[in-house]
N, C-alpha and C positions, 0 to 999 in steps of 0.2 A: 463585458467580462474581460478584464486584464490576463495577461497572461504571465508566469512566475516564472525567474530561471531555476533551474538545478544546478544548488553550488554555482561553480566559478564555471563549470560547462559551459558548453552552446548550445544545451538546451532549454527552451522554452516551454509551458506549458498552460495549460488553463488548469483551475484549482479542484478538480475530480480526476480520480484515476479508478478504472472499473477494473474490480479486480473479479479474477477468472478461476478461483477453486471451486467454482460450480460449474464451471464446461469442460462435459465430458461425463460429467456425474448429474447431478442434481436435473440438471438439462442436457438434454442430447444436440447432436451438431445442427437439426433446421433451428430451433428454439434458440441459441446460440448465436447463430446468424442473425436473426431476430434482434437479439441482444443487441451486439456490436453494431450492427447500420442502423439502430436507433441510438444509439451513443453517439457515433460520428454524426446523426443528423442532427444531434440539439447542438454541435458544434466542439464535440470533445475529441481529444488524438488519443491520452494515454492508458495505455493498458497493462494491466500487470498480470506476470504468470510466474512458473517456476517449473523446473526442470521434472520435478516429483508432484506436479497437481495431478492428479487421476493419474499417475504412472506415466506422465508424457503428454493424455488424451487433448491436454487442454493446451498445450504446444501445437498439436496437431492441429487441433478442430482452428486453432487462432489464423495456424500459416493457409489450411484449408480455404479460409476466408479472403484474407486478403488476396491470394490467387485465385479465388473467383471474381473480388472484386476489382484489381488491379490496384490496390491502392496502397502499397506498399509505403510509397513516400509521399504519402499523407497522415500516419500513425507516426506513432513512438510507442516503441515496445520495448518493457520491462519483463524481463524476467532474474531467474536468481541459480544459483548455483551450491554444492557443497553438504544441501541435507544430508545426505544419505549417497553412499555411495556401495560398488556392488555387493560388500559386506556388510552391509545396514549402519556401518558409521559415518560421521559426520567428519568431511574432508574437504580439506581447501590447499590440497596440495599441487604445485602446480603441473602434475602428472592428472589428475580427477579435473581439474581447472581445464587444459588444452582436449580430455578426452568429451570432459560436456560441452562445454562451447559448441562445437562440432554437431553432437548430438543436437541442440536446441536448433542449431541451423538448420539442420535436416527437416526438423521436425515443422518448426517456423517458416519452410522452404524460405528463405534470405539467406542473404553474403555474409550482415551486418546486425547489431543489437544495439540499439538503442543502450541502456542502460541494461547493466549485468552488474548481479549484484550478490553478496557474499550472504548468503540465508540465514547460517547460523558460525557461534565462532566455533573456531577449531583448536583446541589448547595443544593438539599434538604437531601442528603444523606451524611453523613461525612463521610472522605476518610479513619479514620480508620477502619469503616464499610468496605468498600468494600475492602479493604487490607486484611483484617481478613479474609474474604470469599473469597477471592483467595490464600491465603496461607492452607487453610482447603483444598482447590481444590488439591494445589501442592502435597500436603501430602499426601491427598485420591489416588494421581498416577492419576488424572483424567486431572490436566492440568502439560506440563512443565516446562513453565514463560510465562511472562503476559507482556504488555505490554499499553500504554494508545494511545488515539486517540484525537483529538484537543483538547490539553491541550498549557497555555501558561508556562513563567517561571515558575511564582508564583506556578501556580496549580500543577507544576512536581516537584517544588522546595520541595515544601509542602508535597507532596505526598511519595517521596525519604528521605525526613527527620523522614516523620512518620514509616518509614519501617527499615531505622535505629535504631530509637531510642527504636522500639518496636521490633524490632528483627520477621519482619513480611518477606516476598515479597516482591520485590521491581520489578518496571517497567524497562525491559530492552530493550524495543522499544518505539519509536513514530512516532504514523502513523499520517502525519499532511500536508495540501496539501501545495508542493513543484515543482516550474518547471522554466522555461525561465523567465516567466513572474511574477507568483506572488509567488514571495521568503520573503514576512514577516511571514508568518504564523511558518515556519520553521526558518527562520536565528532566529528570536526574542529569540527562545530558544535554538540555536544551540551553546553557548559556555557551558550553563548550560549540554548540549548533550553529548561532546566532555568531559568536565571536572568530570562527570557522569559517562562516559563509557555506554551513552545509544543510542542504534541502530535510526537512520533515517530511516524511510520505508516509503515514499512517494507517496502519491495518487495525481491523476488528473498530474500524470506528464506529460503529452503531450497537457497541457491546453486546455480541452477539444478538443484537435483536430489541434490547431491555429500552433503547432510547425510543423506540419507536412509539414507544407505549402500549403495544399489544400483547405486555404480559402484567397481571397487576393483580394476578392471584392465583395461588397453585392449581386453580382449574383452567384458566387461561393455560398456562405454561403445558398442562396434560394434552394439549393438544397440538403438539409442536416436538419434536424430535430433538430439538434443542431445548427444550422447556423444562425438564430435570436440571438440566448444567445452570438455566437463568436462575430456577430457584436458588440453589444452591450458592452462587455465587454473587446475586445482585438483591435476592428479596431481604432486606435489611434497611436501619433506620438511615442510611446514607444512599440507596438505593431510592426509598420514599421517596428523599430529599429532592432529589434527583428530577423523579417522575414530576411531583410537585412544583418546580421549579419551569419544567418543561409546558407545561399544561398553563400555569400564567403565561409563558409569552406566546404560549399560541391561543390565549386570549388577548392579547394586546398586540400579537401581529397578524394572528389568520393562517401562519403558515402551518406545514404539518410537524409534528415532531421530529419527524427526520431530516428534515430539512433545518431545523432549526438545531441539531446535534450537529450537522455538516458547517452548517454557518458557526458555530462557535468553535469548533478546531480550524478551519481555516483563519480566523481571527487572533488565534496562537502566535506568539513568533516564533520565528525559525519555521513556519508550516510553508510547506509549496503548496499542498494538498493531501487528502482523505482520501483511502481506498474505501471503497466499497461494492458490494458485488449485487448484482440484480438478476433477476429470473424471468423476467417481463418488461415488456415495451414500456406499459405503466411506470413500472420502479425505476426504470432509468428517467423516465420526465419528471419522475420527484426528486431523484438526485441529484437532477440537472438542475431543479427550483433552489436546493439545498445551496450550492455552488455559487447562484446566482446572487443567493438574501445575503443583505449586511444587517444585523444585529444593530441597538442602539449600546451604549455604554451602559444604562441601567440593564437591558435583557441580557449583557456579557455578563457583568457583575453578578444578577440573580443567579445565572449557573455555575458561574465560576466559585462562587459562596456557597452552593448547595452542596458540590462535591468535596470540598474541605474536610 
């Protein structure tokens, strides 16, 4: 298993990143633990969070962990900044920027972040603001690169030019949701990615749930807390396509559907890797199979065709 830089960074990684809006909620902190030391043991480092997952919980429960387990400088930790701020708006100013940072470290108990990343844009905040306050971060040794979150061309375009021209940080990820099904959010910007040298790191790749295959009819889906939103959003004749598509090559390879959703967005260019989040020891050994499979050029093809 290769490992992929981020951007022009120094960092490396292997092609999964477990993402954590389910610790703190959905699973509580022994379950959790659970989670992560089965991640680390199929050989993976990076982990995503965010400043607002469970109000904090999943900062917590994260730093929780690695100070039980010592293994601070064995991970890479992502997290993000900017959703919300004390007045429930979205801020990337660099007053909310130096007062989270701070906050995540507490919370992460660390000096230092891995990758910190801009959540959502801020139209009230100009981006040389918030450049400027991540390049003070890099400096201080508090962050190591940064990265942006649903950002389109324009706003990355923008944002990469301000960094050149001003000799700032620059964004060497985009975390932007990416999967079977909805591929505008990411292709839209993905030659600007590719021609950038800036990492994909993908959320919602298992479309809420729909690749996996375990929804394929509104009684399925009734039994699933997400299973309204799937109807709603995926049960249609490109949806079908979809599932259809998926169910040949897990006749013609064995593997499971979700693994075979994770093997075709790492196959993407401009992809470092797929987040995706697990609840059990099990899910992480299939997401770890997922990371592992290469796809043949006809099983790329069929799903890349089906989603059209």
């Amino acid at each position: 298993m290769s490992k992929r830089r981020l951007g022009r960074s120094d960092l490396t990684m292997e092609p999964l990143v477990l993402g954590t809006n389910v610790i703190g909620g959905t699973i509580d902190e022994a379950r959790s633990f659970e989670v992560l030391d089965a991640f680390m043991a199929e050989g993976f480092t990076a982990i995503d969070t965010a400043d607002v997952y469970r109000a904090g919980a999943s900062e917590t429960i994260i730093g929780n962990w690695m100070k039980a387990r010592g293994n601070r400088d064995q991970v890479l930790i992502f997290t993000k900044v900017g959703a919300e701020n004390e007045s429930g708006q979205r801020d990337n100013s660099a007053a909310w920027i130096a007062e989270g940072v701070e906050r995540s470290l507490r919370r992460l108990k660390t000096d230092y972040i891995d990758l910190y990343q801009t959540h959502w844009p801020d139209a009230r905040t100009p981006q040389e603001e918030t450049l400027g306050a991540y390049d003070k971060l890099i400096r201080a040794g508090k962050v190591r690169a940064i990265g942006a979150s649903n950002f389109d061309t324009k706003l990355l375009g923008e944002a990469l030019e301000i960094s050149r021209r001003q000799g700032l940080a620059r964004y060497d990820t985009l975390q932007n949701e990416y999967n079977l099904y909805e591929r505008e959010s990411f292709e839209e910007v993905q030659d600007l990615c590719v021609r950038e040298e800036v990492s994909g790191i993908h959320y919602f790749s298992l479309a809420r749930g729909f690749v996996t295959g375990k929804y394929r009819t509104e009684a399925d889906a009734g039994k699933s807390p997400r299973g309204p939103a799937v109807v709603q959003r995926y049960f249609n004749d490109k949806g079908f396509r979809i599932l259809a598509a998926l169910d040949r090559v897990h006749e013609r390879t064995g593997a499971a559907r979700v693994e075979i959703a994770l093997a075709w967005l790492n196959a993407q260019p401009g992809t470092a890797a797929p987040i995706a989040s697990a609840t059990s020891v099990e899910q992480v050994k299939e997401l770890a199979r997922g990371a592992r499979l290469t796809l043949s050029e006809e099983d790329l093809r069929d799903l890349t065709e089906a989603g059209k």
